[in-house]
Rosetta silent file (secondary structure, phi, psi, omega in degrees, C-alpha in Angstrom):
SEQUENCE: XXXXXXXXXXXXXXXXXXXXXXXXXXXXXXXXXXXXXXXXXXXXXXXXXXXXXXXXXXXXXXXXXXXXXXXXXXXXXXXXXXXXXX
SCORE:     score description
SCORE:     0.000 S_00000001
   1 L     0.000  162.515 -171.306 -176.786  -33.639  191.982 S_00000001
   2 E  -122.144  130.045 -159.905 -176.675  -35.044  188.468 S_00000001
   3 E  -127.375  117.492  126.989 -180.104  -35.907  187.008 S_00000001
   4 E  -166.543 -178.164 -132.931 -181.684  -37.760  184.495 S_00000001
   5 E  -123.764   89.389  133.538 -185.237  -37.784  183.013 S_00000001
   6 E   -46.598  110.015 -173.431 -185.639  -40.954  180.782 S_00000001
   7 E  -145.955  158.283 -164.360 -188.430  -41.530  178.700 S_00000001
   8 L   -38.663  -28.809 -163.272 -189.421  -44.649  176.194 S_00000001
   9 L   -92.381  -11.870  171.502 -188.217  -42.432  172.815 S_00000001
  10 E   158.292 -159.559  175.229 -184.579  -41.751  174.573 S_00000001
  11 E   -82.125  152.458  173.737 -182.865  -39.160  177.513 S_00000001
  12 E  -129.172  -34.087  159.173 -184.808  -36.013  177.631 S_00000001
  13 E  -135.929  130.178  159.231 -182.614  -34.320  179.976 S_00000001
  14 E  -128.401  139.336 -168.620 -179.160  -35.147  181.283 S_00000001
  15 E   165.403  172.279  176.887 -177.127  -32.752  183.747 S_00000001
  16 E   -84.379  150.781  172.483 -176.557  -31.030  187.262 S_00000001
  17 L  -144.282  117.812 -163.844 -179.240  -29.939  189.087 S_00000001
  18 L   -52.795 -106.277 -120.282 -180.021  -27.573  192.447 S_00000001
  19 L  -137.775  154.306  169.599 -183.518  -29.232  192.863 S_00000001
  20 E  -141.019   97.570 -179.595 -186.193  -31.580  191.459 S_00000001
  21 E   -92.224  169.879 -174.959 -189.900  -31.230  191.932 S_00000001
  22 E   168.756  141.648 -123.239 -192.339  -33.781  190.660 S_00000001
  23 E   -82.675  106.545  176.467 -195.671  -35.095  190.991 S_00000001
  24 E  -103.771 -166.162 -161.634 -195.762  -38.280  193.251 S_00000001
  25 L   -84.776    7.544  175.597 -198.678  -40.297  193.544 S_00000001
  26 L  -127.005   47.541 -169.217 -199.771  -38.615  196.681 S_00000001
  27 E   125.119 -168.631 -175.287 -198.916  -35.167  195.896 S_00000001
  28 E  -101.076  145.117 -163.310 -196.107  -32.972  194.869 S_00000001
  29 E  -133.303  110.057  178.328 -192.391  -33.846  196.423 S_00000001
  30 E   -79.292  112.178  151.653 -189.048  -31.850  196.070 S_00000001
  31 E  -127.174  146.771  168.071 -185.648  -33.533  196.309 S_00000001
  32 L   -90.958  178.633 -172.911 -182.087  -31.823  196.702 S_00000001
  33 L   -48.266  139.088 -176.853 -178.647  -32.038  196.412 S_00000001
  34 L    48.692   38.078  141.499 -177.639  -35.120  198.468 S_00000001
  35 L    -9.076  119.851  118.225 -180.926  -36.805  198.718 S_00000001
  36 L   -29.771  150.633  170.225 -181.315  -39.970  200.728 S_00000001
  37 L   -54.500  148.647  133.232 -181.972  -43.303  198.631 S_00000001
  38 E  -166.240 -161.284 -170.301 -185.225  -43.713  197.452 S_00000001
  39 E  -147.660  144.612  174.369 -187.341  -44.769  195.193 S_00000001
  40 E  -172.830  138.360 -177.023 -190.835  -43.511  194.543 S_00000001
  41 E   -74.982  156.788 -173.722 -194.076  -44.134  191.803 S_00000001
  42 E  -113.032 -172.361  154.371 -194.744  -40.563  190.049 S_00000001
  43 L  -143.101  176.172 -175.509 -198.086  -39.406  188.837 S_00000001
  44 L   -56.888  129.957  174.493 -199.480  -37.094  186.377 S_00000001
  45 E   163.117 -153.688  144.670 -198.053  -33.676  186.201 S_00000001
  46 E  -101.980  160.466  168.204 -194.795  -31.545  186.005 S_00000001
  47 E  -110.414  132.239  176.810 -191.633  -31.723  186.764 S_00000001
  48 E  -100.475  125.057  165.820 -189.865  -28.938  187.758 S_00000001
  49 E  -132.970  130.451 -149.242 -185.879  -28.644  187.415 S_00000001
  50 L  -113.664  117.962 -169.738 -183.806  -26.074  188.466 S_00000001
  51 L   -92.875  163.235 -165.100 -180.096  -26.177  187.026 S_00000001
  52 L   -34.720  -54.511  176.968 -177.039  -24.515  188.997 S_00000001
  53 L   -56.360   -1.166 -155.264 -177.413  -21.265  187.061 S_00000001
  54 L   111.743  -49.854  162.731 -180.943  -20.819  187.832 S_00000001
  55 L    -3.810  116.365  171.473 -182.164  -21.826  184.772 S_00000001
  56 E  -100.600  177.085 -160.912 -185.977  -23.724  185.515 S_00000001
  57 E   173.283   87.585  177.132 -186.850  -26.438  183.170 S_00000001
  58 E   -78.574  136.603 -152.665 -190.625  -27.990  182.826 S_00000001
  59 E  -140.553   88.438  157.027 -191.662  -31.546  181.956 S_00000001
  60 E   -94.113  144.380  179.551 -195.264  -32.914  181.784 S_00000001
  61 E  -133.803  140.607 -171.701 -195.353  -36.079  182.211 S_00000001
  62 E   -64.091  -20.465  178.140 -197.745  -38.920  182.126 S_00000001
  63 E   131.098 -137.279 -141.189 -196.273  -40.584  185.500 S_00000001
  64 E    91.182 -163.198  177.721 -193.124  -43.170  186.325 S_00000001
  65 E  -122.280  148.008 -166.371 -190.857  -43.911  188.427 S_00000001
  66 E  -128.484  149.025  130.968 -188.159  -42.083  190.414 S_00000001
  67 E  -101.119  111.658  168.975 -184.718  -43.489  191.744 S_00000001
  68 E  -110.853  127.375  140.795 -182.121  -41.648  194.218 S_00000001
  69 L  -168.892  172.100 -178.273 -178.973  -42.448  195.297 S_00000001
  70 L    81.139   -9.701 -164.992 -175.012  -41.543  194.892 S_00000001
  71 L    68.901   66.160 -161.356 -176.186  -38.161  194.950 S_00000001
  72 E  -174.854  112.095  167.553 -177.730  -39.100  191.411 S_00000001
  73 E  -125.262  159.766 -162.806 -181.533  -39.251  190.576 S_00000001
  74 L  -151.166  119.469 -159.816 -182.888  -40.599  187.722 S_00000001
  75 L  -101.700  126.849  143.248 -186.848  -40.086  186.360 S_00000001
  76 E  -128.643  136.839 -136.403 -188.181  -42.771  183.899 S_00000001
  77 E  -157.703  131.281  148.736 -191.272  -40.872  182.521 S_00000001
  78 E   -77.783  105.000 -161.382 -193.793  -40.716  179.955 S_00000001
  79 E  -103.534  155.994 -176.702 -193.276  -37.109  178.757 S_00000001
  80 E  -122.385  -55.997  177.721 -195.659  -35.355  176.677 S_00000001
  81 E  -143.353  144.302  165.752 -193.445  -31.643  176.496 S_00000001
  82 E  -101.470  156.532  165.416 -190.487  -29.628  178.043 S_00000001
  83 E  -156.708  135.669 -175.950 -190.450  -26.037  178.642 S_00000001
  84 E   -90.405  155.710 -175.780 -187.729  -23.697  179.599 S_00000001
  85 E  -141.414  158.690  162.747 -188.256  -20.839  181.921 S_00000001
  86 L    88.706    0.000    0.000 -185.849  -18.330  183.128 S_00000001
């Protein structure tokens, strides 16, 4: 799925992606390749993103909003830092 993570100062990540966890407001929520639509409010936390190669890729973020569909999700986020893992 092709993802991105939008925040007020510009794109913070754009790109394919296996999976995307991330904080919602009533816990933490995973979605994968070929997602139903949705929509969903975020809450404080990380985001976890895991790109084709493996690769992980952390985000805290202050909360937002999430959009799916098209096989295409898209985070608009108040981010405070990324960190790569893997």
């Amino acid at each position: 799925m092709q993802l991105s993570i939008i925040t007020p100062a510009g794109t913070l990540f754009q790109g394919a992606c296996k999976l995307v966890q991330m904080p919602g407001t009533d816990g933490l929520f995973e979605i994968l390749d070929r997602h139903a639509p949705m929509v969903a409010l975020l809450g404080k936390g990380k985001v976890k993103v895991q790109e084709p190669d493996g690769k992980e890729l952390f985000f805290d973020i202050e909360g937002g909003a999430l959009k799916v569909g098209d096989n295409e999700a898209t985070l608009l986020v108040e981010s405070v830092k990324r960190k790569q893992l893997g």
